[in-house]
N, C-alpha and C positions, 0 to 999 in steps of 0.2 A: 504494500500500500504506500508507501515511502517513495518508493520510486515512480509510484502513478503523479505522484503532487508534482514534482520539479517538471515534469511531462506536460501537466496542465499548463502550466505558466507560463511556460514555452510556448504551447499553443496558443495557448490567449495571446503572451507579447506580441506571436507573427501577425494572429489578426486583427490587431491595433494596428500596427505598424502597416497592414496592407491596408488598411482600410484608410487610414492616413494618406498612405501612397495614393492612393485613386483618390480619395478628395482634393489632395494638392493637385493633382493631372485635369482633374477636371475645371479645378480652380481656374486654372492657367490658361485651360481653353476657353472658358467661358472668357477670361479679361483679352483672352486671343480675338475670341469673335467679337467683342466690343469694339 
């Protein structure tokens, strides 16, 4: 069970981090097509 936790958090960090990734991308196209 010890080694499910650090697993988790890991997974969660990547999809923070991807989801970030694609709000900034889109960010940027949106001020692109402005």
């Amino acid at each position: 069970m010890s080694s499910t936790v650090p697993s988790l958090y890991f997974r969660k960090a990547c999809q923070m981090l991807a989801m970030t990734r694609v709000g900034m991308h889109w960010g940027l196209k949106k001020i692109s097509i402005r």
